[in-house]
C-alpha positions in Angstrom: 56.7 98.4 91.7 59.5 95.3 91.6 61.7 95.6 89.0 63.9 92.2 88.1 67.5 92.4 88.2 67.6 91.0 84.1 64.4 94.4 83.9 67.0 96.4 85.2 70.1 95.7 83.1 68.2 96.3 80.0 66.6 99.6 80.9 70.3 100.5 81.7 71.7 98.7 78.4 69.0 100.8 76.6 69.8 103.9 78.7 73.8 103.1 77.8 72.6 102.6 73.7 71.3 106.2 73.1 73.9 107.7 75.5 76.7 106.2 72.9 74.0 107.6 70.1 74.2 111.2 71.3 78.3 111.1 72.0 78.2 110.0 68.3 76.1 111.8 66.9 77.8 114.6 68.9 81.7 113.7 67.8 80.0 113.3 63.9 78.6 116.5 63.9 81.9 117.9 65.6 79.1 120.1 67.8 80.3 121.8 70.8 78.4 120.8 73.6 79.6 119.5 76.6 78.2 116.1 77.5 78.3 114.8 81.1 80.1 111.6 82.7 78.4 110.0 85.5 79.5 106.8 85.1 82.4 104.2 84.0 80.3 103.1 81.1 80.3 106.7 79.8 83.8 106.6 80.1 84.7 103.7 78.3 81.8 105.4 75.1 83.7 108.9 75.2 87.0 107.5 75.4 85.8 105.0 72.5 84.6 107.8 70.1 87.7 110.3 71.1 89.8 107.6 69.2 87.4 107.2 66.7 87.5 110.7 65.9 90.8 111.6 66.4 92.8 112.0 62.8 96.5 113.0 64.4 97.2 112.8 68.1 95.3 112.2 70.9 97.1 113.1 74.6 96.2 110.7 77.4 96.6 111.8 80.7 95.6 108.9 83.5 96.2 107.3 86.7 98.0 103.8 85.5 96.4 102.8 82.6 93.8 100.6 84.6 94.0 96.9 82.5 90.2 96.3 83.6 89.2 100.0 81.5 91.9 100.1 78.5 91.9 96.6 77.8 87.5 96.4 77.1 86.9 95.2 73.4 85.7 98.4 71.9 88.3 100.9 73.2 91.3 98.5 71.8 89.8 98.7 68.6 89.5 102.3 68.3 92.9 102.8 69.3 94.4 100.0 66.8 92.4 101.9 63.9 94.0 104.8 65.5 97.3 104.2 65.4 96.8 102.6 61.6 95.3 105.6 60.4 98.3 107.3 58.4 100.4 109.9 60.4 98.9 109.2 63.9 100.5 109.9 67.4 99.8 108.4 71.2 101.3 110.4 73.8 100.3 109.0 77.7 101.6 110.0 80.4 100.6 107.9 83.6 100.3 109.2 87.0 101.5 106.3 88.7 104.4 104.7 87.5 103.9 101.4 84.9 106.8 99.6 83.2 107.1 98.0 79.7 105.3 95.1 81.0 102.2 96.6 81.9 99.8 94.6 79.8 98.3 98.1 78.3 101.5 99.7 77.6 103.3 96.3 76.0 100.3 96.1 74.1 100.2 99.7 72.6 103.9 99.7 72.1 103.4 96.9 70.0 100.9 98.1 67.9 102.7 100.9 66.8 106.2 101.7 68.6 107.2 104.5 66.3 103.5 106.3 67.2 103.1 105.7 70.7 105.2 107.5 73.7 104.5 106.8 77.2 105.6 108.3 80.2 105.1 108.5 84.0 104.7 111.9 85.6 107.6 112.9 87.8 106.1 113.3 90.8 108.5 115.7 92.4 107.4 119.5 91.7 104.4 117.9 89.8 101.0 119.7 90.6 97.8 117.6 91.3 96.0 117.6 88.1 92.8 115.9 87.0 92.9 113.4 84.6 92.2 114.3 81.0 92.2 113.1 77.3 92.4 115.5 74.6 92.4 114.6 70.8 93.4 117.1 67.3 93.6 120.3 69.2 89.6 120.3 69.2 87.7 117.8 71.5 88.6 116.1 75.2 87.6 114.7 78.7 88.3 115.7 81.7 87.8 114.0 85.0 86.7 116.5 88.2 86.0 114.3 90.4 86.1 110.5 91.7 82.7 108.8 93.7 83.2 106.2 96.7 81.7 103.5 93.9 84.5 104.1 91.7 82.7 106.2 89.0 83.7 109.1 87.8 82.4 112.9 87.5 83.7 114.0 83.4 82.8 116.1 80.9 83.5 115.8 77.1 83.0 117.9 74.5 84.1 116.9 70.5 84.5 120.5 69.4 85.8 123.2 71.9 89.4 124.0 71.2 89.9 126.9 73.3 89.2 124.1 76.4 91.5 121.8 74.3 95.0 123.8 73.9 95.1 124.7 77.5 94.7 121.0 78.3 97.4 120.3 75.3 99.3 123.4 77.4 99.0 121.0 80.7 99.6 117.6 79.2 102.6 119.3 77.3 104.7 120.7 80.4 104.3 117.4 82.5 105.1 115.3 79.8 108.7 116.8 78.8 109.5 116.7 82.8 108.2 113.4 83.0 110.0 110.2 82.8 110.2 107.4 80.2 108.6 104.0 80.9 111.4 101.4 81.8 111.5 98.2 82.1 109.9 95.9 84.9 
């Protein structure tokens, strides 16, 4: 059976809709259950509803704060009604090293300077760690493994805080040996 190429992008824009409907229903319901991410598209929903969720900090560990991935529509607006929600805190710390120039960074430091911290991992004495977002000491995602397209293997889960304070543990101890972001 042929299936069109348009055929094809709306089974997977349907398939994509009531994935987002389960993480949200998921991250509502603050249920633990661990949902799987097989895909960048997942990625951008989970990372989209941890910021919607998140009432005080969320802790973003990631490669270099890839433009193409932090700068989509719907993930900028859940962090900007992050950061304005009363009290809130953005720590990243970056695996590779970005300056104050870096489109993402410039533009999160803008939103909110006093709320925001990013750093770069120090690389010397710094153990290889999967990449990881963790939000209010109760939810996260955390990357275990990379595909040869450029997808990712995650998992997420909006309410399973024994998972989340040993990835708070993790974030915490590389970010204070870390470095600050400087200038270009």
């Amino acid at each position: 059976m042929y299936i069109s190429p348009k055929e094809r992008v709306a089974m997977s824009s349907d398939v994509l809709h009531s994935y987002r409907l389960q993480v949200q229903d998921l991250a509502q319901g603050k249920k633990n259950f661990r949902i799987p991410n097989r895909q960048r598209s997942h990625a951008e929903v989970l990372i989209e509803q941890i910021f919607q969720s998140a009432e005080e900090t969320v802790r973003l560990f990631c490669g270099a704060l890839d433009e193409k991935f932090y700068s989509r529509p719907s993930i900028q607006d859940a962090v900007s009604r992050f950061l304005n929600k009363p009290n809130t805190k953005l720590y990243v710390l970056t695996e590779d090293p970005v300056t104050l120039d870096h489109p993402v960074v410039s533009r999160l430091t803008h939103i909110s300077p006093e709320r925001v911290q990013i750093r770069c991992l120090n690389k010397v004495g710094q153990a290889n760690a999967s990449h990881f977002a963790v939000f209010d000491r109760i939810g996260f995602r955390y990357e275990f493994a990379h595909t040869e397209n450029g997808d990712v293997e995650a998992v997420a889960n909006f309410n399973e805080p024994v998972t989340a304070e040993k990835l708070i543990q993790i974030f915490d101890d590389m970010f204070v040996s870390s470095m600050s972001v400087s200038g270009s």
